[in-house]
N, C-alpha and C positions, 0 to 999 in steps of 0.2 A: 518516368517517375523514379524520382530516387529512394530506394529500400535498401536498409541493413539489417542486420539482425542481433540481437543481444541475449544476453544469459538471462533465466529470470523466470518467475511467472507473473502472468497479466491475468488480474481481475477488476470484475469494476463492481465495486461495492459502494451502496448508496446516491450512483448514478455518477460517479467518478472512478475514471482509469488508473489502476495502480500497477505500479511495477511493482513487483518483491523482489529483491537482488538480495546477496549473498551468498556466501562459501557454501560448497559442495555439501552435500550432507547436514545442512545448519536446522533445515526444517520446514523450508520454503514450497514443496506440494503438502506436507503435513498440512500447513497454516493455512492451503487452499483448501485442501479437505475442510477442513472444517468451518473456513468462512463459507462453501458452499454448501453443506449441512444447514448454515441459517441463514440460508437464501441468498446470500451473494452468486456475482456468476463468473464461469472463468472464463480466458477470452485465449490465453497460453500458458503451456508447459516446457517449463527449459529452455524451448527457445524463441522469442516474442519478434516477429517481421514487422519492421516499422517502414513506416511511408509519410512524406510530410503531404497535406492537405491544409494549403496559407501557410500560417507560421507556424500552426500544431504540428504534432505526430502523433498518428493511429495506429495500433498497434492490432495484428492478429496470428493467428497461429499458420501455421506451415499446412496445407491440404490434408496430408499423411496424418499428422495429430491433434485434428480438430475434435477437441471434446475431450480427448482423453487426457489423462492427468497418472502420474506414474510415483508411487510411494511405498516409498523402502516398506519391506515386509506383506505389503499386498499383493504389488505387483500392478499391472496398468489395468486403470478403472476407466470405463466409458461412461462419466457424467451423466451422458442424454438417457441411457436405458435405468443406471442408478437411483437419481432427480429427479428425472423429466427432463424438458425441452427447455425449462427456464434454466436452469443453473448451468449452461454455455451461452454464450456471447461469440458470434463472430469475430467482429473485432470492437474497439473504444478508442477514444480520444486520449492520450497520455497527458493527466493531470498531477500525479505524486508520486515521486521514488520512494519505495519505505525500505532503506538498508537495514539489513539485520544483521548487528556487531553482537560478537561476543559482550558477555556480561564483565564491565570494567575497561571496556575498550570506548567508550565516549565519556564525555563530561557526567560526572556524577549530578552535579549540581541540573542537568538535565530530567535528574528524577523525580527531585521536588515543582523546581521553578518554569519547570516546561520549558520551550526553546522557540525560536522562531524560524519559520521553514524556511529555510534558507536556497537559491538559486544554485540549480549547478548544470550543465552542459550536458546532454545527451543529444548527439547526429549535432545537425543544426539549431535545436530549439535550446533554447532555456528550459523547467522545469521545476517544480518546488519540491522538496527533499526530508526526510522523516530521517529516524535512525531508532529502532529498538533493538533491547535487547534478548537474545533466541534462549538463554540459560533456564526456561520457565516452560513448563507444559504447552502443549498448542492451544488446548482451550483460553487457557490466558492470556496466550499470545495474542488470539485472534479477536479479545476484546477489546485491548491494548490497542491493536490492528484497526479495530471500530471507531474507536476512541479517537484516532491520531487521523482518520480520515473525517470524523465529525467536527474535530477540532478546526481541521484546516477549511473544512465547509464554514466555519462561522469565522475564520480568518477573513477568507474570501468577499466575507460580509461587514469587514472592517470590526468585528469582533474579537477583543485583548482582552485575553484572562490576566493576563499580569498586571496593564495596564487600568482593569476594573477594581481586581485584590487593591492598590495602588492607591483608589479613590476611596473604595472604602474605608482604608484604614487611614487616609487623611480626615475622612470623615470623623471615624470615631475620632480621634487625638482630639480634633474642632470641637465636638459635643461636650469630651470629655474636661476640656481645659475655661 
C-alpha cells in the first residue's frame, strides 16, 4: 500500500475530510480546537499519513499522536479525555484542501463572489481546494471553515450560488421591464 505523509491537520467536519494546510504558526491546531469544541472531529495533527483506497485518499494520524492535538500556548491536548471519544476520528476519506493564506494573498474578488473549488493534485488523487484567509480570530475562522465545507457539500449537489444570484437577478430585470 502506498503511504506518504504531509504537513497539515485532518478533520472531518460534517462528515467530510479536510485537510487544513498552511504556514507554520498561521493557526491551523487553533482552528482545530475550536472546530472541535463544536463537535467536529479530528482525524491529525501536523502530520496526516495518507494511503490511497481506489482513487481516494484516507488519511490518519501517526500511532504516537492519535488524538492529540498541540497549540501554541497550551501545550499538547488529549481530545479523548477533553471531548470524549467523539471529537477524534481515526482516520477519513480526503475530500477538501482549505489553504490558509495570509490576508491579501488571494483574489479579493473571492470575498464577495465566492469562488469555484477548484482541482489540485495531492499523492495520486485529485482533490477540491478552498483557500481562507487566517488574519481574523479562530472563532471566525472556524465558521468561515463551516461555511466553505457547507458550501462545497451543496456544490457536490450541483448547487451555484453565483449561478442562482444570476437568475434571480435576470428575473427581477424580466419583471421589472
Amino acid at each position: 500500500m502506498n503511504r506518504f505523509e504531509c504537513h497539515g491537520v485532518m478533520m472531518e467536519i460534517d462528515g467530510f475530510g479536510i485537510l487544513i494546510r498552511g504556514p507554520a504558526a498561521c493557526g491551523k491546531s487553533e482552528l482545530a480546537l475550536e472546530l472541535v469544541r463544536r463537535g467536529h472531529r479530528l482525524v491529525a495533527d501536523d502530520t496526516v499519513v495518507f494511503f490511497e483506497v481506489g482513487d481516494r485518499l484516507v488519511g490518519e494520524s501517526a500511532e504516537i499522536g492519535r488524538g492529540l492535538l498541540a497549540v501554541r500556548g497550551l501545550g499538547i491536548l488529549d481530545l479523548r479525555l477533553l471531548f470524549g471519544a467523539d471529537a477524534v476520528r481515526t482516520r477519513a476519506s480526503l475530500d477538501l484542501l482549505l489553504d490558509l493564506k495570509p490576508v491579501g494573498e488571494h483574489d479579493r474578488t473571492q470575498d464577495l463572489l465566492g469562488y469555484d473549488f477548484e482541482s489540485t493534485g495531492i499523492g495520486s488523487a485529485k482533490v477540491a481546494r478552498a483557500v481562507l484567509s487566517y488574519a481574523m480570530p479562530g472563532a471566525v475562522l472556524a465558521t468561515r471553515a463551516e461555511c466553505t465545507v457547507r458550501r462545497y457539500a451543496l456544490c457536490c449537489r450541483g448547487y451555484d450560488s453565483r449561478g442562482n444570484l444570476s437568475e434571480r437577478m435576470g428575473n427581477t430585470v424580466e419583471r421589472s421591464s
